[in-house]
LOKOLTOR-451341 format. One line per 10 residues: number of its first residue (from 1); their letters; for each residue x, y, z of N, C-alpha, C. Coordinates in steps of 0.05 Angstrom, whole numbers, plus 5000, padded with zeros to 4 digits. Each point is the difference from the previous one (the first is absolute). Last residue first. Layout:
N
NUM = a = X,Y,Z,X,Y,Z,X,Y,Z  ...
END
This chain:
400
400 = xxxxxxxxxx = 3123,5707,5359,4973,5004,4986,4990,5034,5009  5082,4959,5032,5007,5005,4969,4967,5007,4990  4997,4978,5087,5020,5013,5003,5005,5015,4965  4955,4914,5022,4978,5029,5003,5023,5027,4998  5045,4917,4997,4981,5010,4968,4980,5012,5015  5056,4986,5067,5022,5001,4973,4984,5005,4974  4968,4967,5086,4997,5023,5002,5008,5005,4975  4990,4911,4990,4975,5013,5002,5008,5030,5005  5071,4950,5009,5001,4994,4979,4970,5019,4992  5016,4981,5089,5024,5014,4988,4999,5003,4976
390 = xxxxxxxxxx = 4943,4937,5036,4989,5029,5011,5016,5014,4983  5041,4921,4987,4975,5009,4979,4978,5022,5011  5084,4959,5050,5006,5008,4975,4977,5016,4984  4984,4945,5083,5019,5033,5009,5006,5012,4960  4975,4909,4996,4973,5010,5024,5010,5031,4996  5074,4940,4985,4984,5005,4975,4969,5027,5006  5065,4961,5065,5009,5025,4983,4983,5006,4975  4973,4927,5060,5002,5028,5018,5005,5022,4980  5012,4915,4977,4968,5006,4999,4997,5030,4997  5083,4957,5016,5003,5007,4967,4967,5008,5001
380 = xxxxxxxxxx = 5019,4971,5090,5014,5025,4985,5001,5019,4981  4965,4900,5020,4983,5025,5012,5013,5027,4996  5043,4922,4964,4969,5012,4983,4991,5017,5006  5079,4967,5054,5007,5017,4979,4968,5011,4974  4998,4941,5082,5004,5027,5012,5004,5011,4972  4975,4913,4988,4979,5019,5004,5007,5030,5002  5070,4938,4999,4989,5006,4965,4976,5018,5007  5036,4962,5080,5015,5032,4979,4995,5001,4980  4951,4933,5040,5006,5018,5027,5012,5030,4984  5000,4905,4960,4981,5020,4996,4987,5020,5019
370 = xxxxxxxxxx = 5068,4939,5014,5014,5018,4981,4966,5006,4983  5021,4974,5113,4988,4995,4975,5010,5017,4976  5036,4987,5094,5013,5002,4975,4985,4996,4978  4981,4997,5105,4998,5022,4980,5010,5000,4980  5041,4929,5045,4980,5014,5020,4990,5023,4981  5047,4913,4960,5017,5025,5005,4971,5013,5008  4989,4916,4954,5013,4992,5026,5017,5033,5011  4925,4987,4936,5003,4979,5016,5009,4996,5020  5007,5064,4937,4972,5006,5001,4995,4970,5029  5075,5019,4945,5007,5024,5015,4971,4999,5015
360 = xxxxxxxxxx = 5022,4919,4946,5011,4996,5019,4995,5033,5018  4962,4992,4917,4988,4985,5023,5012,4996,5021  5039,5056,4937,4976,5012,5008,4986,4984,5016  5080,4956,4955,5002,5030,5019,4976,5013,5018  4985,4933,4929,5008,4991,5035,5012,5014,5012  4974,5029,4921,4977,4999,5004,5012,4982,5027  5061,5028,4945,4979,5024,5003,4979,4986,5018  5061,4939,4960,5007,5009,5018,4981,5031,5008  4965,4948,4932,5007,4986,5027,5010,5006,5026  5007,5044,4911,4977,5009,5014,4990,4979,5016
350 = xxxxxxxxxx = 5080,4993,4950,4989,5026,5017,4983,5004,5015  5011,4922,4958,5007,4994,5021,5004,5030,5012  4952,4993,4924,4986,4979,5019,5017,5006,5027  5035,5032,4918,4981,5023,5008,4988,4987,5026  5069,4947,4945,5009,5020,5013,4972,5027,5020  4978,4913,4949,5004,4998,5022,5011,5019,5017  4985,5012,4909,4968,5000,5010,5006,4996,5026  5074,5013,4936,4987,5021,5001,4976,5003,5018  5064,4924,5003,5008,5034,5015,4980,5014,5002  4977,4917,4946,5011,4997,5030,5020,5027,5015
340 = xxxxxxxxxx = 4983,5007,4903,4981,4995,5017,4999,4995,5029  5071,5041,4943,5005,4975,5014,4968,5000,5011  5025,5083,4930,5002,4986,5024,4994,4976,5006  4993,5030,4912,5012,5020,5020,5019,4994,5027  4936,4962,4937,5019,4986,5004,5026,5022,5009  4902,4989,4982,5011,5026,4975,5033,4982,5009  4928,4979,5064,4998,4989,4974,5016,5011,4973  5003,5037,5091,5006,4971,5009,5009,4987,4967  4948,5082,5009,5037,5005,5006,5017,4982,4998  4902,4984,4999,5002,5010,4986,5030,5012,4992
330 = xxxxxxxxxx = 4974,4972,5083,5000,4977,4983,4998,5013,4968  5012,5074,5075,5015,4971,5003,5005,4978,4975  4917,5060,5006,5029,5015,4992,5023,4979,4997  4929,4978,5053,4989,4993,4970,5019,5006,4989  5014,5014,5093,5003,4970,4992,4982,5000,4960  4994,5083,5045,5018,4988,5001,5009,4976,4985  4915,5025,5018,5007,5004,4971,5037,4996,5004  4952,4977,5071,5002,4977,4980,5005,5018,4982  5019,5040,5074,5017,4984,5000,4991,4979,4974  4940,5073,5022,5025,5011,4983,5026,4979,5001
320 = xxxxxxxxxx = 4908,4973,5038,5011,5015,4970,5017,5010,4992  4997,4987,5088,4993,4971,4991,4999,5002,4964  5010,5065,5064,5038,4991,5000,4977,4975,4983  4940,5054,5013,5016,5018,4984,5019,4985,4998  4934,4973,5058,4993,5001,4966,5026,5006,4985  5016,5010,5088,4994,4967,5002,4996,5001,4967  4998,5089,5043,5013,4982,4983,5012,4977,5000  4922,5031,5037,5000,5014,4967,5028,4993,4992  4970,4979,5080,4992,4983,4981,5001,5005,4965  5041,5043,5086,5014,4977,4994,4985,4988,4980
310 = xxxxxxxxxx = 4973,5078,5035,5013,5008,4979,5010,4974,4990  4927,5035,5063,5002,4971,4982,5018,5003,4968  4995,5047,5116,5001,4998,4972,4994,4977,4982  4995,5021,5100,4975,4989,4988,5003,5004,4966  5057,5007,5104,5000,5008,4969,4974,4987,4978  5038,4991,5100,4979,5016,5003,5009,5011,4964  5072,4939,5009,4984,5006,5026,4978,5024,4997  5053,4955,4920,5001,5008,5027,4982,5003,5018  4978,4928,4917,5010,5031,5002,5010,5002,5030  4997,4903,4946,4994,5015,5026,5011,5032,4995
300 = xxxxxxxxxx = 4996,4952,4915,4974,5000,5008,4998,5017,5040  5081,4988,4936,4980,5014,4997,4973,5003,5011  5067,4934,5017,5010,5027,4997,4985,5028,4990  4969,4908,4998,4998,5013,5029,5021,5028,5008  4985,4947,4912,4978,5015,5010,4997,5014,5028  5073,4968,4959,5003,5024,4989,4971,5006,5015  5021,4915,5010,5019,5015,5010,4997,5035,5000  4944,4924,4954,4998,5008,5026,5019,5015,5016  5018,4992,4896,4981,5016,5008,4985,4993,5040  5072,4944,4947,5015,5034,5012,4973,5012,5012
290 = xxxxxxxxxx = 4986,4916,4953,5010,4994,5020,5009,5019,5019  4976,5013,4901,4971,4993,5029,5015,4996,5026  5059,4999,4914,4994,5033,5020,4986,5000,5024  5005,4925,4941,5021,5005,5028,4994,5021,5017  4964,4978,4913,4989,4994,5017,5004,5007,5026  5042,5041,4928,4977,5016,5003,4983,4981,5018  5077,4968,4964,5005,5016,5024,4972,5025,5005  4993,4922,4939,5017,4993,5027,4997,5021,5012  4979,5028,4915,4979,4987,5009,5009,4988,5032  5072,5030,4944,4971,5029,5013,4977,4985,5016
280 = xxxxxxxxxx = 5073,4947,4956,5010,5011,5036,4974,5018,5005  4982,4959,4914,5010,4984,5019,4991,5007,5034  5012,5055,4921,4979,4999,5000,5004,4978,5024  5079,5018,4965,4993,5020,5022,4971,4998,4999  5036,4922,4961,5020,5008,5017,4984,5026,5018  4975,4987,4913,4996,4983,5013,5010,4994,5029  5032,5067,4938,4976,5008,5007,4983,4976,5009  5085,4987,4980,4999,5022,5022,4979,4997,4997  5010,4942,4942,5012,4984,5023,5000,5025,5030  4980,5025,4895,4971,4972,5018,5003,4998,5028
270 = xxxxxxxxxx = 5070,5046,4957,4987,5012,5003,4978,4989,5012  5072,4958,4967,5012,5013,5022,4974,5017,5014  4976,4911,4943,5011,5020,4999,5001,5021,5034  4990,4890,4979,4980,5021,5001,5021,5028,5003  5035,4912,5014,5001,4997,4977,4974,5033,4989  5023,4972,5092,5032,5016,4985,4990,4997,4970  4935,4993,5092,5006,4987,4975,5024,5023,4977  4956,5022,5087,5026,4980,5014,5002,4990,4975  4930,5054,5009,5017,5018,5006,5032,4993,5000  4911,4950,4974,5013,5019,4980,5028,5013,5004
260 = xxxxxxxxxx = 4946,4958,5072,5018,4983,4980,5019,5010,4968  4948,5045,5078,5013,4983,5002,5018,4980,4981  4915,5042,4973,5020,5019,5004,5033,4991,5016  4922,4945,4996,5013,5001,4971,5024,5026,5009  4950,4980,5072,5025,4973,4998,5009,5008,4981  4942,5055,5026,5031,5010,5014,5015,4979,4990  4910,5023,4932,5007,4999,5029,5032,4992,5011  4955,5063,4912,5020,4970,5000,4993,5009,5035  4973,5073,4951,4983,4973,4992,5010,4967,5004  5043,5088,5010,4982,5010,5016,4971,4971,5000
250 = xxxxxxxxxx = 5081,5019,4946,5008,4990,5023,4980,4990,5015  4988,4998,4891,5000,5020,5020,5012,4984,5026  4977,4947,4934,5009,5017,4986,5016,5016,5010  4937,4933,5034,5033,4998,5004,5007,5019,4983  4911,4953,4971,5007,5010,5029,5036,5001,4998  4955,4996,4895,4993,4984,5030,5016,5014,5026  4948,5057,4911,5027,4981,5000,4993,4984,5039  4910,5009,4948,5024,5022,5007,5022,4987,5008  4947,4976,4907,5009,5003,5025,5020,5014,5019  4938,5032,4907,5020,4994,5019,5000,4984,5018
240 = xxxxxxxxxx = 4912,5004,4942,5010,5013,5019,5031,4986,5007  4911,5000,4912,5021,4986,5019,5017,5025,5012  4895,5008,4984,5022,5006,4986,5027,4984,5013  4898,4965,4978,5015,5016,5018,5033,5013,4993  4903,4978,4942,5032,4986,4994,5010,5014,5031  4896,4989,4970,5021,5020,5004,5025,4988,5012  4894,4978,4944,5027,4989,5012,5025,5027,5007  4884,5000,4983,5019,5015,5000,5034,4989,5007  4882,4974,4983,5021,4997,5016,5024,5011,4988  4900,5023,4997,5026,5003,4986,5020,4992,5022
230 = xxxxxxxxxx = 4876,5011,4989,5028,4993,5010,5021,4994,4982  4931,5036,4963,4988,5009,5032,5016,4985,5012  5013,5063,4900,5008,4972,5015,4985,5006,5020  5040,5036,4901,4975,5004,5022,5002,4974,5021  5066,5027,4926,4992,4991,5007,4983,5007,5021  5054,5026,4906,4992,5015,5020,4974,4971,5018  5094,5015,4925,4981,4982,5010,4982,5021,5021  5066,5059,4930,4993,4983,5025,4979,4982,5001  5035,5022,4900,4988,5014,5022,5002,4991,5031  5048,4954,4924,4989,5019,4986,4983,5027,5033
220 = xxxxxxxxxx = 5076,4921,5021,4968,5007,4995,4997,5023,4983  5081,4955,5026,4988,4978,4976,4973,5018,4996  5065,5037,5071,5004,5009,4974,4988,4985,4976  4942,5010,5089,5027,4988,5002,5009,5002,4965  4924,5025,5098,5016,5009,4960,5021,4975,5010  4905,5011,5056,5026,4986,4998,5014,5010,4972  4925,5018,5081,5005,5008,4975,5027,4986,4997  4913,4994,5067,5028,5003,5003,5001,5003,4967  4925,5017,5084,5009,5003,4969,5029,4997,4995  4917,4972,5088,5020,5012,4995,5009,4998,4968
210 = xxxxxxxxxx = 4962,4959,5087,4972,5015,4983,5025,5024,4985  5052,4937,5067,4977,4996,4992,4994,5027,4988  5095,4936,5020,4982,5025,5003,4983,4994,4991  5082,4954,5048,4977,5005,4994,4980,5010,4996  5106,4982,5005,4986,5014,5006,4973,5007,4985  5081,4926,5029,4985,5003,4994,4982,5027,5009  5099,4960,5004,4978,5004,5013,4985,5010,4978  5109,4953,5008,4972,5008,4981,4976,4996,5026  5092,4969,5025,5001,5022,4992,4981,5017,4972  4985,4910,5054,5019,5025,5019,5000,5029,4989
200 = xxxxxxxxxx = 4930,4915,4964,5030,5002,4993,5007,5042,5015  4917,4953,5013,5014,4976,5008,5034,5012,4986  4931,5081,5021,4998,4974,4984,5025,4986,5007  4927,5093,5035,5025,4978,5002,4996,4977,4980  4954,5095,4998,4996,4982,5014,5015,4978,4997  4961,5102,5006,5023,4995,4984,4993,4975,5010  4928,5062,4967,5009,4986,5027,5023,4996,4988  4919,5072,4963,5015,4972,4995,5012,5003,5026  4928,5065,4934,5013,4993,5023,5015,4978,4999  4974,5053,4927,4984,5010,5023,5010,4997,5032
190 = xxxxxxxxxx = 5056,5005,4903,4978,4985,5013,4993,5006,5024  5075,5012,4902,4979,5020,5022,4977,4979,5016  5099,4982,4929,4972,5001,5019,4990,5008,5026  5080,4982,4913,4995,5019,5020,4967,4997,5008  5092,4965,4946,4976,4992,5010,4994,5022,5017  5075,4970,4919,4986,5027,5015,4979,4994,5007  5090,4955,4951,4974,4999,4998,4999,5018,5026  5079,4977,4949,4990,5028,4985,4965,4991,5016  5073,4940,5023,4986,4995,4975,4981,5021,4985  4998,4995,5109,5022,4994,4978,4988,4993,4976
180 = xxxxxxxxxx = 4942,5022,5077,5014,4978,5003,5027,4989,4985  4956,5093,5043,5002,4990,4984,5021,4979,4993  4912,5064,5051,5024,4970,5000,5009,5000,4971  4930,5055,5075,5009,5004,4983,5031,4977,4997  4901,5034,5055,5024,4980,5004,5009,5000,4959  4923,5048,5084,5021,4996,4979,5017,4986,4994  4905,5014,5069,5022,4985,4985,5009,5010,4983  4921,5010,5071,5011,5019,4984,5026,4995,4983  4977,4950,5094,4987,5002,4984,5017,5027,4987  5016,4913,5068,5008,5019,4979,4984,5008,4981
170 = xxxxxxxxxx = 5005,4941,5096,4981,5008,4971,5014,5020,5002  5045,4958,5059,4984,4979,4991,4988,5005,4976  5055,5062,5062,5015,4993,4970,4984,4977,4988  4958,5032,5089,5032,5001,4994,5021,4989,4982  4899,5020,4995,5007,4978,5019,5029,4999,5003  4985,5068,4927,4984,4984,5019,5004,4984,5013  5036,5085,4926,5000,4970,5014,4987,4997,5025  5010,5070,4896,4983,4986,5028,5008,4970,5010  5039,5043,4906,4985,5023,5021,4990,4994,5027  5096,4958,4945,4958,4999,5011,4996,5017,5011
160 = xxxxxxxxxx = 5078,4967,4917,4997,5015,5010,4967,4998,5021  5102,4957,4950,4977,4998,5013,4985,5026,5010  5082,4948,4923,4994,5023,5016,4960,4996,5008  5088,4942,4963,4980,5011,4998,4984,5016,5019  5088,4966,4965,4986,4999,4979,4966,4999,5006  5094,4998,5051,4999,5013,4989,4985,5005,4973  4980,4976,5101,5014,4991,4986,5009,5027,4976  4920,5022,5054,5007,4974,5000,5017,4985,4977  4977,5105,5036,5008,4986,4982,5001,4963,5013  4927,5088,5012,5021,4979,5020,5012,4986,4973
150 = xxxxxxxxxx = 4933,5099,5012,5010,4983,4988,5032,4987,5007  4918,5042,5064,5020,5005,4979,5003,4978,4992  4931,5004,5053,4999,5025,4979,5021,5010,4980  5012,4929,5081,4971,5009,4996,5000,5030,4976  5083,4930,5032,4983,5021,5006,4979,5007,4990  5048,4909,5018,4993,5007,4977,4984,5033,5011  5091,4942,5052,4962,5007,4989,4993,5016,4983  5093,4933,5004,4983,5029,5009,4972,5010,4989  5065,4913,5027,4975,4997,4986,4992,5029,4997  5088,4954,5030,4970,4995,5020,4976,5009,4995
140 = xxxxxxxxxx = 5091,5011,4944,4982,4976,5011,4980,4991,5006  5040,5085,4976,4979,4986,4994,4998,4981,5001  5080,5049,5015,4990,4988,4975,4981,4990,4994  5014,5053,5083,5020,5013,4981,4997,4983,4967  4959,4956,5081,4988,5024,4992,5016,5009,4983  5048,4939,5029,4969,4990,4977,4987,5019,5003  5075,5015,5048,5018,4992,4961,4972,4993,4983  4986,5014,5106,5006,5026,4985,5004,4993,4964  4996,4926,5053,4966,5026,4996,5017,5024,4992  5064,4945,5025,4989,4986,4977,4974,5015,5004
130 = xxxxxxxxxx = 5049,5033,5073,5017,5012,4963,4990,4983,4974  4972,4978,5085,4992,5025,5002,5014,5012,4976  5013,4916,5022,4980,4992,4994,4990,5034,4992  5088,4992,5038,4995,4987,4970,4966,4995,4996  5016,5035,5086,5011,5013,4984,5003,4993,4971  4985,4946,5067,4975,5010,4993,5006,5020,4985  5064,4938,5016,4976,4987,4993,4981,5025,4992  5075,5027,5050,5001,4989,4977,4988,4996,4981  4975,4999,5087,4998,5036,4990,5015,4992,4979  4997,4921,5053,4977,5012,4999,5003,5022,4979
120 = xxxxxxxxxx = 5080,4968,5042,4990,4990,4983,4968,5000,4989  5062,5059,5056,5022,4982,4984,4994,4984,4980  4935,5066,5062,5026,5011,4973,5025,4980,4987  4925,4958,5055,4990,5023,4987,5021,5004,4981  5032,4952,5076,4981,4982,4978,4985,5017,4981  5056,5054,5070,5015,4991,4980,4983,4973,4980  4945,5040,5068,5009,5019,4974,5024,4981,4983  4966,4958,5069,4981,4998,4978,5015,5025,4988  5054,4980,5065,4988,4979,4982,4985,5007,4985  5008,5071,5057,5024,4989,4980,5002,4974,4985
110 = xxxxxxxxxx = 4928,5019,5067,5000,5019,4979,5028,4995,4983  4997,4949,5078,4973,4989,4984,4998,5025,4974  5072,5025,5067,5007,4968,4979,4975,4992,4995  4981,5080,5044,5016,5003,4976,5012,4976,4980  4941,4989,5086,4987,5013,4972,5026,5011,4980  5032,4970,5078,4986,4982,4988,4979,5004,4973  5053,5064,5047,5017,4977,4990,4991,4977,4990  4955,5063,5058,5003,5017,4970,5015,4981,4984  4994,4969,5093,4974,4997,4982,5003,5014,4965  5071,5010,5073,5004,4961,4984,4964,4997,4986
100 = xxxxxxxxxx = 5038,5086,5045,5003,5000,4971,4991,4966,4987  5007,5035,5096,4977,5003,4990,4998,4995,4963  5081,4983,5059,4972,4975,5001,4970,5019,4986  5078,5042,5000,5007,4977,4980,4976,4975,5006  5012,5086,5042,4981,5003,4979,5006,4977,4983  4985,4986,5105,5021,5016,4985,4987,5003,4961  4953,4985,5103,5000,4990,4983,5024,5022,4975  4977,5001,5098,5023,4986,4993,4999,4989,4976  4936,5057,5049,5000,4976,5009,5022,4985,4990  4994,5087,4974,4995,5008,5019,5000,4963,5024
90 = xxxxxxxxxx = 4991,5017,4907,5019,5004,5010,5013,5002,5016  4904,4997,4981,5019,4968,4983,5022,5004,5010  4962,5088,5012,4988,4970,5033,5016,4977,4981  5007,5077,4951,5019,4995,5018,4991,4979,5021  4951,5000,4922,5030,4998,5006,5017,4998,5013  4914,5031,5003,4992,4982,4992,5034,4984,5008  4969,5093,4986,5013,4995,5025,5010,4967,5008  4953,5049,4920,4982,4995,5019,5006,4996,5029  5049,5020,4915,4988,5024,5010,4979,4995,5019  5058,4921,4967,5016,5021,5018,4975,5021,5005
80 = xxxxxxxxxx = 4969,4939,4957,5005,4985,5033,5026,5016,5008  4965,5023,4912,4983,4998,5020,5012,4986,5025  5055,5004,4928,4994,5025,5006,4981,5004,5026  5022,4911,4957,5014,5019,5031,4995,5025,5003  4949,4957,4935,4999,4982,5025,5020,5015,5019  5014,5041,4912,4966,5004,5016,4997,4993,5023  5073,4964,4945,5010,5027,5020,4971,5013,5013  4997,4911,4956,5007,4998,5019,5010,5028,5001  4943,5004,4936,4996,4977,5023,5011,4996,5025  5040,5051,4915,4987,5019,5017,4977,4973,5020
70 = xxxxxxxxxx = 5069,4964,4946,5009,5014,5015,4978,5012,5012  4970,4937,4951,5018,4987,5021,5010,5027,5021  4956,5016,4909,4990,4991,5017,5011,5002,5027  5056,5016,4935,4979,5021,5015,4981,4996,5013  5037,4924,4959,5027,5021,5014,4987,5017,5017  4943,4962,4933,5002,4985,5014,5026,5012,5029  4974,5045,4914,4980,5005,5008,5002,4977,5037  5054,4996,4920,5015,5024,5016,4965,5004,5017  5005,4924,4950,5030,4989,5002,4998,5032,5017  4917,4989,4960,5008,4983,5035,5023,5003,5002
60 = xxxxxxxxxx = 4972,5030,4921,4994,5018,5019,5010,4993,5030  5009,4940,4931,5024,5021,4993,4997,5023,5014  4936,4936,4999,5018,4983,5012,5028,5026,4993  4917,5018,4959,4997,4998,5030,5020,4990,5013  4985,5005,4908,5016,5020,5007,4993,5005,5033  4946,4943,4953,5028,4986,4981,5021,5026,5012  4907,5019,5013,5009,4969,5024,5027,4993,4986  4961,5066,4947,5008,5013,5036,5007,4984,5008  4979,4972,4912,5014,5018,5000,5011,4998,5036  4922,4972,4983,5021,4972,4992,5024,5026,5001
50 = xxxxxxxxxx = 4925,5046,4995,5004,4994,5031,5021,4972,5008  4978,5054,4907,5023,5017,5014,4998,4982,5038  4953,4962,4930,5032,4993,4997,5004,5017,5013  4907,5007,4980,5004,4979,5022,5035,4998,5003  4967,5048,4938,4993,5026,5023,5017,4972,5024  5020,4987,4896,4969,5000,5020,5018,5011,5026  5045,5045,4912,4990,4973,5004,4984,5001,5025  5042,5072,4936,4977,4982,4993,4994,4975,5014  5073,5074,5017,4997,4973,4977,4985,4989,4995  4996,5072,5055,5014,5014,4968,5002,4971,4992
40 = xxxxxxxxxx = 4961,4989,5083,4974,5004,4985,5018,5013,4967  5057,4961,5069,4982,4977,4988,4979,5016,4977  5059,5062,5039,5020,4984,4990,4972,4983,4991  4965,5050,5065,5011,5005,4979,5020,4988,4982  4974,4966,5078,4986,5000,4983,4993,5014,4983  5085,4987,5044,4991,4985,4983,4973,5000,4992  5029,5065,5059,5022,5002,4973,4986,4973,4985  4961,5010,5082,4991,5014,4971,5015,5003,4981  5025,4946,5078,4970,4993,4986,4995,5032,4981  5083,4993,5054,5001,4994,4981,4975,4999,4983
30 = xxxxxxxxxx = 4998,5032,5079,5015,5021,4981,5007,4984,4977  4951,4955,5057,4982,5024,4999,5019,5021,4983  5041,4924,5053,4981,4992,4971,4987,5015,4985  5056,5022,5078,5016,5000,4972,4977,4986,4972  4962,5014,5092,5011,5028,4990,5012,4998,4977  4973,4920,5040,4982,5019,4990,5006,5027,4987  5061,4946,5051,4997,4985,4972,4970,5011,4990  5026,5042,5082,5018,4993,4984,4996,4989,4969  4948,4990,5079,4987,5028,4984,5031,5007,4987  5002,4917,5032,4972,5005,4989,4999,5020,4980
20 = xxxxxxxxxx = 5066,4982,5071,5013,4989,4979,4970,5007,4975  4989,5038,5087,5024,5018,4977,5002,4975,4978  4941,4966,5058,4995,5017,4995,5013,5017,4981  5042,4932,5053,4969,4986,4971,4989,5026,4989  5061,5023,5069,5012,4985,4978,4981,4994,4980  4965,5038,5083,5015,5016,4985,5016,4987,4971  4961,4945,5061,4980,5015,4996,5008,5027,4979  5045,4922,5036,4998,5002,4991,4981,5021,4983  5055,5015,5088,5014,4996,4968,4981,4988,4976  4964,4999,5098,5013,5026,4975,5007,5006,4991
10 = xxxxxxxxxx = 4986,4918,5030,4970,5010,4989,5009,5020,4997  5071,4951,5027,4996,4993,4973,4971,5007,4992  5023,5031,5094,5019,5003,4980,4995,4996,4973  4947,4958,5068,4998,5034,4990,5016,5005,4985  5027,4916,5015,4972,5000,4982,4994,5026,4997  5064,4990,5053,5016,4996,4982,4975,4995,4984  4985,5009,5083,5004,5022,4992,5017,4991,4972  4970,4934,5046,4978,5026,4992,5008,5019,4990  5059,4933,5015,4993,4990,4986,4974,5023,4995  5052,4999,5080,5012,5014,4977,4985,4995,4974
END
């Protein structure tokens, strides 16, 4: 038994690692341009939008991991039913409760780590993903100096370079315009320069060469006018906000704080629901894992001489539409509507029962697969559709 329970866990993984992959690719790829747009309208380095992605990978894993799991193991049976594969396991006295104790094992190694992800991981990274966002948005993190236009540094002096090199090392073609207070006005032109660090944090040094600076100030009868082949340049950084600290948000507290919040009387009626149903979402969005081998084999063995792959399409479909569910829920949960514990558990144990109906009709009742009549009814609704649009084609040559 032990071989076949290794085949087994080689075709489940192959499909799983895979979907969970091209999963968390697919959602990075829809997010990755919204932000590098977003990074390039705020001026900051190119390098933050990839700190960005890895800070929103663990929030991909919380629905990218499920889907995994499910299409792995309905793939693995799909195949060892359309191969016949099945019925010989079956055929030797192997029942589906013994074939399920492998999918069972990859699901309690997948539900651990998801619930270590979404309870306490994705918190974490989520606050780190809303602190880049608050320092691009204020310049923290330093926004680059574009090339041809004019860059305010702070609110007293303005930069401007025609040419950069070595990647921001040499600056050539310089403007720089300042004014230090006290009615004074600097402005110099120079060929080239560097920016270059000093022992106190918030002053850098910008070093220019072969260059003319001019200085007014209301004591001068005329501007100073200075010629120069080096000019060191002091530039004041501008002070920046801090961003407020972690916990603000639900979505940034792991299960214990939330936990705790949920059970503290001295924290408002409101803190206490939307703590409370952020909570159960995350729980029962683990649990769920536990339903998906059931559903896979309800889906995964088609009838007899059927080669549809309607069960995988909606394997996707009950798996997304049960988490926006469950999002609805906690949001219903949090307004104090409803009893969190109804709003998120009431849907779980529906669709608990939905889904051991279907394993029990697929298990233990001779022909009772219930993707047997969901197919019959597609193929119908195919049929009528197909028949409709000849019909629809004579109808405008007819009027034409």
């Amino acid at each position: 038994m032990k071989s076949i329970d290794r085949y087994f866990a080689r075709l489940i993984a192959v499909p799983l690692f895979s979907t969970l992959v091209i999963a968390a690719m697919l959602l990075i790829l829809d997010r990755m341009l919204r932000l590098f747009d977003f990074v390039a309208t705020e001026g900051g380095p190119v390098s933050v939008v990839w700190k960005m992605l890895a800070n929103l990978l663990p929030e991909y894993l919380g629905l990218g991991i499920p889907i995994g799991l499910m299409l792995g193991i309905l793939l693995a049976f799909r195949r060892l039913a359309t191969s016949s594969e099945l019925d010989v396991l079956r055929g030797v006295g192997m029942s589906y409760g013994r074939l399920l104790r492998v999918p069972y094992c990859y699901t309690i190694v997948l539900a651990a780590a998801n619930l270590a992800i979404v309870g306490f991981v994705q918190p974490y990274a989520r606050y780190a993903y809303e602190g880049l966002r608050f320092e691009l948005r204020s310049g923290a993190l330093g926004a680059s100096i574009k090339v041809g236009e004019f860059t305010n540094l702070g609110d007293k002096m303005t930069l401007r370079i025609e040419q950069s090199l070595d990647d921001g090392r040499r600056l050539n073609g310089i403007f720089v315009h300042a004014t230090p207070g006290n009615g004074q006005d600097v402005s110099v032109t120079a060929e080239s320069g560097q920016f270059l660090r000093t022992d106190d944090p918030d002053v850098i040094i910008f070093r220019l060469t072969n260059g003319t600076l001019i200085h007014n100030a209301p004591g001068y009868r005329t501007p100073r006018v200075l010629t120069f082949t080096a000019h060191d340049l002091p530039i004041d950084l501008p002070r920046f906000e801090q961003f407020r600290p972690r916990g603000e948000e639900n979505i940034e507290r792991n299960l214990i704080e939330l936990a705790r919040i949920g059970r503290d009387p001295s924290a408002s009626e409101q803190l206490r629901d939307t703590s409370r149903s952020a909570f159960h979402f995350r729980v029962v969005e683990v649990a769920t894992m536990f339903l998906l081998p059931l559903l896979a084999i309800a889906l995964g063995v088609p009838p007899k001489r059927s080669t549809s792959a309607l069960g995988v399409f909606l394997s996707i479909v009950i798996i997304v539409t049960y988490h926006k569910v469950n999002q609805y829920a906690e949001s219903i949960g949090g307004l104090g509507r409803v009893d969190p514990i109804i709003a998120l558990w009431g849907p779980f144990l529906l669709l608990t029962a939905l889904i051991v109906w279907m394993y029990y009709q697929t298990a233990y009742v001779p022909g009772g697969q219930p993707i047997g009549a969901l197919e019959r009814v597609f193929g119908k609704a195919l049929k009528s559709i197909v028949r409709l649009i000849p019909g629809l084609k004579r109808r405008r040559e007819v009027r034409a």
